[in-house]
C-alpha positions in Angstrom: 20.6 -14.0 2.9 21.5 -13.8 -1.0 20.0 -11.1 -3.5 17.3 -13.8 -5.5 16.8 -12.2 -9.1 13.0 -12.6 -10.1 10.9 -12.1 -13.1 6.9 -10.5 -13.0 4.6 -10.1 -15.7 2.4 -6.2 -16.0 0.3 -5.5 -18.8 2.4 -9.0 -20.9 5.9 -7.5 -20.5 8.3 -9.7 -18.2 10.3 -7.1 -15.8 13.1 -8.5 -13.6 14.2 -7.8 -10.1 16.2 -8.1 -7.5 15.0 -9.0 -4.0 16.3 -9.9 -0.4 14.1 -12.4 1.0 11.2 -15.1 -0.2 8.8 -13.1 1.7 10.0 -9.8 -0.6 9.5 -11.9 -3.4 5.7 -12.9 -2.5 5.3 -9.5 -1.8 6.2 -8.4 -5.2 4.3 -11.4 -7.1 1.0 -10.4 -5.6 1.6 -6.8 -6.6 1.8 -7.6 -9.6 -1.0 -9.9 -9.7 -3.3 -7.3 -8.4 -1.9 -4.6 -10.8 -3.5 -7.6 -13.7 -6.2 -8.1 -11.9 -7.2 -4.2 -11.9 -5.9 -4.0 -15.6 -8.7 -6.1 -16.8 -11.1 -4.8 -14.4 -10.7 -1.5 -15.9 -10.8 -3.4 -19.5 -14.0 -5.0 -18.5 -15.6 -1.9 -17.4 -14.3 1.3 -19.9 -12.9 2.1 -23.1 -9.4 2.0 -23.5 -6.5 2.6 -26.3 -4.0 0.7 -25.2 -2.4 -1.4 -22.5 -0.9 2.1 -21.3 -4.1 3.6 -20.5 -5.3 1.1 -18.0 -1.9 1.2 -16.4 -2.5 4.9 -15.7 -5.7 4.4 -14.3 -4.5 1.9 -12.4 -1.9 4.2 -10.7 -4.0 6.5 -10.3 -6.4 4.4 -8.2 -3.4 2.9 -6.1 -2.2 6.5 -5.7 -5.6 7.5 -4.5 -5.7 4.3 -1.9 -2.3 5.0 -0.5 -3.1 9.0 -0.1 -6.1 8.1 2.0 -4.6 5.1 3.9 -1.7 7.8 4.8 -4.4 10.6 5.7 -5.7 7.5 7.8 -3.0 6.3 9.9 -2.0 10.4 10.4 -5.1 11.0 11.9 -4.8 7.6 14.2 -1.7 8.9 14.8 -3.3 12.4 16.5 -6.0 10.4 17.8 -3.6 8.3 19.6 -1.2 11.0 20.9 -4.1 13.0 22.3 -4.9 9.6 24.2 -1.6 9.8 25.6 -2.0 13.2 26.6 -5.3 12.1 28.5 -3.3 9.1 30.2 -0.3 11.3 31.6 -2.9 13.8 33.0 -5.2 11.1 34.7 -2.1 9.6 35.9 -1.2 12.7 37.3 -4.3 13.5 38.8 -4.6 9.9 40.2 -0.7 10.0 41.8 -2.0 13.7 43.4 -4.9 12.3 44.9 -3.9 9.5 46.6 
């Protein structure tokens, strides 16, 4: 599949990119939709100098989200390899008993 070139709009500037498949591309278009949609949450709700303040605060909260998403899925991760664990050693037990 060909490279499709693709233009978004954050905080009125137009930014252009490069993506490998239509799927990318709605990927990339919702981003950026939700990065405006925070934007003018924050504009709504706090005092602001410019368009570059509420971008920062916007990171920041999408920083914050993906930090505890990843603390998240590490602990599932432990949760699920101590699961494991269990299984092998039932399995064990259950092959030993019968």
């Amino acid at each position: 599949m060909r490279d499709q070139l693709i233009s978004v709009i954050i905080a009125e500037r137009p930014y252009r990119l490069t993506v490998k498949s239509q799927g990318e591309e709605e990927v990339f278009r919702k981003a950026a939709s939700l990065v405006a949609d925070k934007m003018q949450e924050y504009a709504k709700n706090y005092a602001f100098r410019d368009k570059q303040d509420l971008l920062a605060m916007v990171n920041l909260q999408f920083a914050v989200e993906y930090l505890r998403l990843d603390n998240t899925a590490k602990e599932q991760q432990v949760l699920l390899d101590r699961l494991k664990s269990l299984d092998a050693i039932l399995d064990r037990g259950l092959n030993e008993a019968r």
